[in-house]
PDB file with one MODEL, atoms N, CA, C and O in Angstrom:
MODEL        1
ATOM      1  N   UNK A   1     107.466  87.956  77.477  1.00  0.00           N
ATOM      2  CA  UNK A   1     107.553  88.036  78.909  1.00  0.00           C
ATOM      3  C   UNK A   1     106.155  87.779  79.474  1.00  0.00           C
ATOM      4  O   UNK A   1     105.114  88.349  79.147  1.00  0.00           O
ATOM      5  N   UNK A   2     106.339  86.748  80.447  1.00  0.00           N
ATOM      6  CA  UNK A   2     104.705  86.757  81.174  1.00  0.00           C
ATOM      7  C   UNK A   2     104.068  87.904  82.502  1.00  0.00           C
ATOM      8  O   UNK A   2     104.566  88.855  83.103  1.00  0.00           O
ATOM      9  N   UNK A   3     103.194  87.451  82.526  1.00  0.00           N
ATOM     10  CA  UNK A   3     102.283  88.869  82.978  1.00  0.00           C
ATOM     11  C   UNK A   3     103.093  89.378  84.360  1.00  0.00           C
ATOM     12  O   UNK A   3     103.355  90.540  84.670  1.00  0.00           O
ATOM     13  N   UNK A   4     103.423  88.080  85.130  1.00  0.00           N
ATOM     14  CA  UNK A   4     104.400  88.241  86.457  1.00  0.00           C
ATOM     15  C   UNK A   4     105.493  88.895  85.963  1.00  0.00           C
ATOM     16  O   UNK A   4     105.675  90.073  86.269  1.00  0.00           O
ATOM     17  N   UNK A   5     106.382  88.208  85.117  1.00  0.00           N
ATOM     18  CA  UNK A   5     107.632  89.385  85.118  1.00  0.00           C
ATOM     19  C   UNK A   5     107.202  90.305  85.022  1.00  0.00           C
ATOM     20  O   UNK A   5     107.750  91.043  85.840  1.00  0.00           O
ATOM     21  N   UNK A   6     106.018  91.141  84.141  1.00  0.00           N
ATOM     22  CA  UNK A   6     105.990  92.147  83.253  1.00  0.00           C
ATOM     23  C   UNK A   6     105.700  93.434  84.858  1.00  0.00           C
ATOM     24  O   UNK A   6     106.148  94.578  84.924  1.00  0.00           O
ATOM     25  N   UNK A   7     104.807  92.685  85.974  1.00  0.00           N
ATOM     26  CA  UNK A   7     104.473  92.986  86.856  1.00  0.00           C
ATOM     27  C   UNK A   7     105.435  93.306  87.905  1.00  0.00           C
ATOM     28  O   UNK A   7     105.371  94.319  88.602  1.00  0.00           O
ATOM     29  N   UNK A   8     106.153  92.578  87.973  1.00  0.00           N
ATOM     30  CA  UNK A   8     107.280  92.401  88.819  1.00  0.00           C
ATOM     31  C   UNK A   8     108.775  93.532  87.862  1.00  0.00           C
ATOM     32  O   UNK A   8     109.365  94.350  88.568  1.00  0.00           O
ATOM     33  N   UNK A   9     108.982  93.469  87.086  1.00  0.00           N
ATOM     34  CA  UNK A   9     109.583  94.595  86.391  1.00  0.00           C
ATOM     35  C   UNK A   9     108.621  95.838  86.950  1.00  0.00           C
ATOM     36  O   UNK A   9     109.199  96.586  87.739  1.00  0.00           O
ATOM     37  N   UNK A  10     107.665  96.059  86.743  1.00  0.00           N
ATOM     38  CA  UNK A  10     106.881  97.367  86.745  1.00  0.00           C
ATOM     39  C   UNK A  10     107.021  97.866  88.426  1.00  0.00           C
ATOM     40  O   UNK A  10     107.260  99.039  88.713  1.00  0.00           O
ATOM     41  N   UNK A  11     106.847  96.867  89.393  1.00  0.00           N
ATOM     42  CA  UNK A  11     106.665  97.330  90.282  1.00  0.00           C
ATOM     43  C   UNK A  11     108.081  97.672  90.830  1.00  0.00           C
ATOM     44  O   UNK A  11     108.149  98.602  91.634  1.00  0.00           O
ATOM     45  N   UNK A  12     109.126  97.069  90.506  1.00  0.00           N
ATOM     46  CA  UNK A  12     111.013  97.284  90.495  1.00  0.00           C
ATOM     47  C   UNK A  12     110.926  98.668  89.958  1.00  0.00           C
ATOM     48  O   UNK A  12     111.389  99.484  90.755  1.00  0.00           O
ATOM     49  N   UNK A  13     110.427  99.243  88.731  1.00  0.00           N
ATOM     50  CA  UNK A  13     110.895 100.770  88.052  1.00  0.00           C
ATOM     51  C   UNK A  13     109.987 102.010  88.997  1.00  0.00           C
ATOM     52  O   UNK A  13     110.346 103.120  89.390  1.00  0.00           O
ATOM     53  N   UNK A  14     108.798 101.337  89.133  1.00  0.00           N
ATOM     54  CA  UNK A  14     107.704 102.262  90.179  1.00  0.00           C
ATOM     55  C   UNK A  14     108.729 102.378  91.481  1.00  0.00           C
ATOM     56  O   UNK A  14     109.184 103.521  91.455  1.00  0.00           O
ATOM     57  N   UNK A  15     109.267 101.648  92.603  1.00  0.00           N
ATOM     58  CA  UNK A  15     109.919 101.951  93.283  1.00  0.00           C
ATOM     59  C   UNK A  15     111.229 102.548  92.930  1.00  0.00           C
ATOM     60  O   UNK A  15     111.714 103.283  93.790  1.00  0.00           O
ATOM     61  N   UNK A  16     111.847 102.391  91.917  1.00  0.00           N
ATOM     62  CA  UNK A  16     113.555 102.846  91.485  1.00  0.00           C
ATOM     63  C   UNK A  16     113.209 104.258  90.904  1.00  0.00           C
ATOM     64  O   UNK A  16     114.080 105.123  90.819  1.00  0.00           O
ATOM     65  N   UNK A  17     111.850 104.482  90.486  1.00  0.00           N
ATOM     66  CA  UNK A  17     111.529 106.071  89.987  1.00  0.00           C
ATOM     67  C   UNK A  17     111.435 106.674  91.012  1.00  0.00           C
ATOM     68  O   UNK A  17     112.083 107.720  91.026  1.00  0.00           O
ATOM     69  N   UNK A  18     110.646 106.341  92.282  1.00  0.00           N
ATOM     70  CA  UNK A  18     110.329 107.068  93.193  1.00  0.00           C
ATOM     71  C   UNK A  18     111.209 107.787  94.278  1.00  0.00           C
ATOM     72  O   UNK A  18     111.010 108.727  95.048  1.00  0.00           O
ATOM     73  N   UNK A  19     112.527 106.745  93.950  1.00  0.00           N
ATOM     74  CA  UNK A  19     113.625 106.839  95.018  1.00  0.00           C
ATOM     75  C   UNK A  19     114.038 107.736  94.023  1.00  0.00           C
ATOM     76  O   UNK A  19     113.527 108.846  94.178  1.00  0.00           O
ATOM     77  N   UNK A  20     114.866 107.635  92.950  1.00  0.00           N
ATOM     78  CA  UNK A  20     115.137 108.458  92.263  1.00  0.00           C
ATOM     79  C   UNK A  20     114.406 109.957  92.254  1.00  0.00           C
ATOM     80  O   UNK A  20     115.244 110.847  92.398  1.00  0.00           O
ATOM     81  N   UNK A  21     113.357 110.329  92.151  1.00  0.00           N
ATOM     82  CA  UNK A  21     112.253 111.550  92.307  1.00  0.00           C
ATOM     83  C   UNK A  21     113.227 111.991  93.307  1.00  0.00           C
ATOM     84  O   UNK A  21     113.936 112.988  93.169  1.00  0.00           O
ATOM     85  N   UNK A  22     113.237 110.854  94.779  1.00  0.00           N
ATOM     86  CA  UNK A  22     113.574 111.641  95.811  1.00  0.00           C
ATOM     87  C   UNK A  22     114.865 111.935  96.121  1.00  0.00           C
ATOM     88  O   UNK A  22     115.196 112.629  97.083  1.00  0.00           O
ATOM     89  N   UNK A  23     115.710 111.361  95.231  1.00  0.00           N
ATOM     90  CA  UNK A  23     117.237 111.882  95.698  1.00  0.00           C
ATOM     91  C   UNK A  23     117.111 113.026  94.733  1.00  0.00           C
ATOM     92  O   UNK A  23     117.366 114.056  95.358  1.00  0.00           O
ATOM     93  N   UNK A  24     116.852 113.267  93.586  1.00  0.00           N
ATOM     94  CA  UNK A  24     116.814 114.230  92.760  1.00  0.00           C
ATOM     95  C   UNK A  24     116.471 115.607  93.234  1.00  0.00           C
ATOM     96  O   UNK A  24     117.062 116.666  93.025  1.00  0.00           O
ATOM     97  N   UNK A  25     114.994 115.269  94.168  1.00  0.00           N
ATOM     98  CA  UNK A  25     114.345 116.312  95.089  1.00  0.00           C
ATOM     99  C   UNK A  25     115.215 117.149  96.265  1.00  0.00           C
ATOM    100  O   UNK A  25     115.247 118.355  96.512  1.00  0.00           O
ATOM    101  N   UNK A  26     115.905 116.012  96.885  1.00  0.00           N
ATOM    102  CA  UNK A  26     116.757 116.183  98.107  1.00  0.00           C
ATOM    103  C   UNK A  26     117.967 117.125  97.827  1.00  0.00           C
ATOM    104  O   UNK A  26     118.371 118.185  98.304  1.00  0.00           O
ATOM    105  N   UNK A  27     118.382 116.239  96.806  1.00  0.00           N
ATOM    106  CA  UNK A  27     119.924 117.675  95.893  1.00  0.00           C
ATOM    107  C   UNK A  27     119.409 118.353  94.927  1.00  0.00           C
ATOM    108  O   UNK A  27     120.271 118.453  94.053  1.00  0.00           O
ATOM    109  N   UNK A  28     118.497 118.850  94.637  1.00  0.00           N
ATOM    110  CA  UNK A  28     118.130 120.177  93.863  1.00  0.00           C
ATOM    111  C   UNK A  28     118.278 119.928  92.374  1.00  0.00           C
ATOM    112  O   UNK A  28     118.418 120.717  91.440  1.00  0.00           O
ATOM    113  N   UNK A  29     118.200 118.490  92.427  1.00  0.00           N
ATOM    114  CA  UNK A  29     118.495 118.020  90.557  1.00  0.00           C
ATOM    115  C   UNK A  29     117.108 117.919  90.404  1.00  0.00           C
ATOM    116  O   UNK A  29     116.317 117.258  91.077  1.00  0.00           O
ATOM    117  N   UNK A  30     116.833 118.893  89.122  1.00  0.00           N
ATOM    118  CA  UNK A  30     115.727 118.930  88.896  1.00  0.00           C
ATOM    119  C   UNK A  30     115.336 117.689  87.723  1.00  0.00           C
ATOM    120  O   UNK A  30     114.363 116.942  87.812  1.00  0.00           O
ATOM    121  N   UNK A  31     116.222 117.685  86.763  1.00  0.00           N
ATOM    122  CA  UNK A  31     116.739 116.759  85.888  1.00  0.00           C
ATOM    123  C   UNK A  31     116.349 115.249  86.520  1.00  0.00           C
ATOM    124  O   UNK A  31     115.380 114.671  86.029  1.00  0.00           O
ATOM    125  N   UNK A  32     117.124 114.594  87.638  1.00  0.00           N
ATOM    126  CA  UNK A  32     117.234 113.716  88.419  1.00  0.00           C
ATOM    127  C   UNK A  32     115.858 113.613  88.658  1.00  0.00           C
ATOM    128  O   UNK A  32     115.386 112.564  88.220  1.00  0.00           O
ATOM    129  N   UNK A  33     115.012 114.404  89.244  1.00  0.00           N
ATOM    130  CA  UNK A  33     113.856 114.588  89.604  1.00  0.00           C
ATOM    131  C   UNK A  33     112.662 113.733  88.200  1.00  0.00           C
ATOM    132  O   UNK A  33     111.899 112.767  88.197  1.00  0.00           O
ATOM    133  N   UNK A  34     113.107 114.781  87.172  1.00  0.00           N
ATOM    134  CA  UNK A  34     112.181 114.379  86.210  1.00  0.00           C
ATOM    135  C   UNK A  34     112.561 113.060  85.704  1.00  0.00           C
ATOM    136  O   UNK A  34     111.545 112.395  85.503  1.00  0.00           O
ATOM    137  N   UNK A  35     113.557 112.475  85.441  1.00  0.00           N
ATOM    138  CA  UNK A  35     113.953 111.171  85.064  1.00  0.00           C
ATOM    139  C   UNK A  35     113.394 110.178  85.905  1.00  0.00           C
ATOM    140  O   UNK A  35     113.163 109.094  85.369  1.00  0.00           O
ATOM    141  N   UNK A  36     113.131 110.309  87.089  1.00  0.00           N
ATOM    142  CA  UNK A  36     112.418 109.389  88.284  1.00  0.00           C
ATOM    143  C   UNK A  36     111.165 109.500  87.778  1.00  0.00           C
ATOM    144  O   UNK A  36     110.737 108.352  87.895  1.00  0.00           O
ATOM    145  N   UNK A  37     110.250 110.196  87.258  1.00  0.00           N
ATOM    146  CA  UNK A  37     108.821 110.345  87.280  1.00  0.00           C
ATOM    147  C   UNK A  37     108.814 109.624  86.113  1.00  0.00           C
ATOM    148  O   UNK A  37     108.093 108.639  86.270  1.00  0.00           O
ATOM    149  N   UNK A  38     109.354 109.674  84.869  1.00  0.00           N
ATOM    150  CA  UNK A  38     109.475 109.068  83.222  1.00  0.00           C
ATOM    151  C   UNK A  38     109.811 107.466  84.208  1.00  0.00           C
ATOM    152  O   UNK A  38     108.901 106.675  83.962  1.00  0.00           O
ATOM    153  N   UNK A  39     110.761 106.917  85.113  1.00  0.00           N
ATOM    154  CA  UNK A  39     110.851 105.814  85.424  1.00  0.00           C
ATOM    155  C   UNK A  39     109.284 105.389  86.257  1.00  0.00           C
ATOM    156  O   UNK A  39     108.515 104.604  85.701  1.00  0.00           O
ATOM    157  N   UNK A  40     109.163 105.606  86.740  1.00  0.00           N
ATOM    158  CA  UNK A  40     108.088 105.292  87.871  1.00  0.00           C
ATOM    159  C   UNK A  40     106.613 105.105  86.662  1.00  0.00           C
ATOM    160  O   UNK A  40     105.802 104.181  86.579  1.00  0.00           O
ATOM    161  N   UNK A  41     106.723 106.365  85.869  1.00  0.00           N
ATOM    162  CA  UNK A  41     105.377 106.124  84.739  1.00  0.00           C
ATOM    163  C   UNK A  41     105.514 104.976  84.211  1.00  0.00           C
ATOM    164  O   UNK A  41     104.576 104.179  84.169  1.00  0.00           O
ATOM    165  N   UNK A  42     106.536 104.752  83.795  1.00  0.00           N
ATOM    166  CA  UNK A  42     107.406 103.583  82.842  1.00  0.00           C
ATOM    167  C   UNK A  42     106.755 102.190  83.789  1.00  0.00           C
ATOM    168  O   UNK A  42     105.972 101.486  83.152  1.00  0.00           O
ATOM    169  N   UNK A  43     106.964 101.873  84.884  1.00  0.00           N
ATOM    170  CA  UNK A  43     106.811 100.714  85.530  1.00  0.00           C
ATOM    171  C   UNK A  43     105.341 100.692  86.087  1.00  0.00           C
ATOM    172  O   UNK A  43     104.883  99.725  86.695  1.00  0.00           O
ATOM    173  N   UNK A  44     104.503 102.083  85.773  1.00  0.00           N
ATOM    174  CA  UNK A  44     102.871 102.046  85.840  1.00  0.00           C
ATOM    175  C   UNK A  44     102.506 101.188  84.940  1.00  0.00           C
ATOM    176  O   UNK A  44     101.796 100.182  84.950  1.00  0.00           O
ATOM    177  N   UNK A  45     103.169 101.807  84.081  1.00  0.00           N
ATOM    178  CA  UNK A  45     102.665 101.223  82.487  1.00  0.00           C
ATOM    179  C   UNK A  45     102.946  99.301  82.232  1.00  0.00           C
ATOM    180  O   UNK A  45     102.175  98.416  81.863  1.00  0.00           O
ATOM    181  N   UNK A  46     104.167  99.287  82.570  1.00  0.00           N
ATOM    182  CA  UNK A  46     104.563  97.795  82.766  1.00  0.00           C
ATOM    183  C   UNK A  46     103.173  96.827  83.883  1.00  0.00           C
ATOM    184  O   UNK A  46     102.358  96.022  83.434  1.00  0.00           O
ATOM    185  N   UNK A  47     103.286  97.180  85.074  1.00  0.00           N
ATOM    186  CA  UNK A  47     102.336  96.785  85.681  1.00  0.00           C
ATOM    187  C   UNK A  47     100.852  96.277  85.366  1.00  0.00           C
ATOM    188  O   UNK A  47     100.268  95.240  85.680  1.00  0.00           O
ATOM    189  N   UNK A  48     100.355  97.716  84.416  1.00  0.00           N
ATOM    190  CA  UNK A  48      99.320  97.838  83.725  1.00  0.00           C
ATOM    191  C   UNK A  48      99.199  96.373  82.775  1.00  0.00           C
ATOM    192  O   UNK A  48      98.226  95.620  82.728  1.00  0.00           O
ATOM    193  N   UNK A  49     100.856  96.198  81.854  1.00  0.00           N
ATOM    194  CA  UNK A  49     101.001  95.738  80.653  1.00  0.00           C
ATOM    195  C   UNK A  49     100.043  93.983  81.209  1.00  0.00           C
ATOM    196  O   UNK A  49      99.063  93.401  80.743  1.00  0.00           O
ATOM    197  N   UNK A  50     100.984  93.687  82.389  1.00  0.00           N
ATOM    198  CA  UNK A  50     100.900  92.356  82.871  1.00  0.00           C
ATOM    199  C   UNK A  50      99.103  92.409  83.529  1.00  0.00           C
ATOM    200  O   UNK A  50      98.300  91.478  83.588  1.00  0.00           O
ATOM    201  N   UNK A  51      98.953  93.647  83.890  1.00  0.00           N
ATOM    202  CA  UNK A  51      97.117  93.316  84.393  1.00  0.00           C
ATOM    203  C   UNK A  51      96.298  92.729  83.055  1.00  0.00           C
ATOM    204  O   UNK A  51      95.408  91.879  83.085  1.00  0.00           O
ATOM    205  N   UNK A  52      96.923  93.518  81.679  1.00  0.00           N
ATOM    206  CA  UNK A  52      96.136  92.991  80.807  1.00  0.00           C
ATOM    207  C   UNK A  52      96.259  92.077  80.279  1.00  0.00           C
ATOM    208  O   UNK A  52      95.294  91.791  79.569  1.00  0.00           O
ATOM    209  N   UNK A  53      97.425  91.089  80.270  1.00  0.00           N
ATOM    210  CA  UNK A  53      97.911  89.654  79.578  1.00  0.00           C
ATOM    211  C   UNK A  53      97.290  89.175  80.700  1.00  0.00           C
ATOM    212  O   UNK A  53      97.509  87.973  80.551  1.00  0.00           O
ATOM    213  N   UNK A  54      96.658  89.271  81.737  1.00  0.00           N
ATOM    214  CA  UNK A  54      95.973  88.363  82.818  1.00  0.00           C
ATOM    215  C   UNK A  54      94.947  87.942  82.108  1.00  0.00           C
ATOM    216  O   UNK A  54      94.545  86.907  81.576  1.00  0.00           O
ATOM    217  N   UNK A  55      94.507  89.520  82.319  1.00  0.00           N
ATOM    218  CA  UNK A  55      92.751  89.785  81.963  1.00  0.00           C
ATOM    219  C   UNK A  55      92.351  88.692  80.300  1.00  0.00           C
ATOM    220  O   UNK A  55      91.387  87.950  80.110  1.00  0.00           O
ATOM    221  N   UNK A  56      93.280  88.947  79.558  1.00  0.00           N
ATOM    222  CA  UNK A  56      93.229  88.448  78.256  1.00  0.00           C
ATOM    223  C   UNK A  56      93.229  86.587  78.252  1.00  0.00           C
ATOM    224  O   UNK A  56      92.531  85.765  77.657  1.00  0.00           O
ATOM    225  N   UNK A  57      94.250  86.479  79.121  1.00  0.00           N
ATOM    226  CA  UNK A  57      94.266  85.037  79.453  1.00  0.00           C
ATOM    227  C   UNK A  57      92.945  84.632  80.121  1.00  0.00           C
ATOM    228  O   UNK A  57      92.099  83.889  79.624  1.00  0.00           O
ATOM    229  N   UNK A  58      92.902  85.120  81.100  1.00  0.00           N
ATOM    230  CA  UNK A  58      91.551  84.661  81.853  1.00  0.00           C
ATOM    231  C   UNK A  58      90.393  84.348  80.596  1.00  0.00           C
ATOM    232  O   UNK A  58      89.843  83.248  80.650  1.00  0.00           O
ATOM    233  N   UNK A  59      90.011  85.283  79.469  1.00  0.00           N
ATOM    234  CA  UNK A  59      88.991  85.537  79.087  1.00  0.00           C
ATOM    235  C   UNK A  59      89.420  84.040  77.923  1.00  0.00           C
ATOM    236  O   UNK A  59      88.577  83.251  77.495  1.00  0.00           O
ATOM    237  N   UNK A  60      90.736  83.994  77.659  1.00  0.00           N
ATOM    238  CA  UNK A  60      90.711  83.126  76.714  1.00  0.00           C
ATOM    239  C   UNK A  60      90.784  81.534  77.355  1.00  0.00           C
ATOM    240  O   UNK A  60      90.935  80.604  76.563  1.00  0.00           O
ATOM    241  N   UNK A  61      90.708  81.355  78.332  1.00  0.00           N
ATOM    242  CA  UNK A  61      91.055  80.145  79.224  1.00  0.00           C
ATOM    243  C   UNK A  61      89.740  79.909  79.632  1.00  0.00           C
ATOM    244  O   UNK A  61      89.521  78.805  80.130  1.00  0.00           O
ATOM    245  N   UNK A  62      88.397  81.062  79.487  1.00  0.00           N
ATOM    246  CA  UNK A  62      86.769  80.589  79.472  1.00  0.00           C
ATOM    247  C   UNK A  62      86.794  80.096  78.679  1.00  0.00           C
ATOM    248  O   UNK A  62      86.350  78.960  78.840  1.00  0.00           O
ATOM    249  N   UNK A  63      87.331  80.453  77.051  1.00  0.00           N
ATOM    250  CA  UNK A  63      86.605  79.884  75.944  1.00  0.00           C
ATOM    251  C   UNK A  63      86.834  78.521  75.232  1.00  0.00           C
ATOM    252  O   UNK A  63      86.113  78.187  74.291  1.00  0.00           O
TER     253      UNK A  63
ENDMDL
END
């Protein structure tokens, strides 16, 4: 997967965790709650994944 999907996935789970957090929050699912935060980390991490296949490309596209 290239760095855009990987980015574009990440930033889709960061918003679908957050909504999730908040319906979870809203009806007293605590469960619901925590499954949103494991999603939202999840699509940090994705985001992250694609900053570094940039960074890596860039450095290999100097040499």
């Amino acid at each position: 997967m290239g760095s855009t999907a990987d980015k574009i996935k990440g930033t889709a789970n960061e918003v679908a965790g957050k909504a999730r957090q908040a319906a979870g929050k809203a009806v007293g699912n605590h469960e619901e709650h925590v499954k949103g935060s494991i999603q939202e980390a999840k699509g940090k991490a994705q985001v992250a994944k694609g900053d570094a296949k940039d960074a890596v490309k860039k450095v290999v596209d100097k040499a």
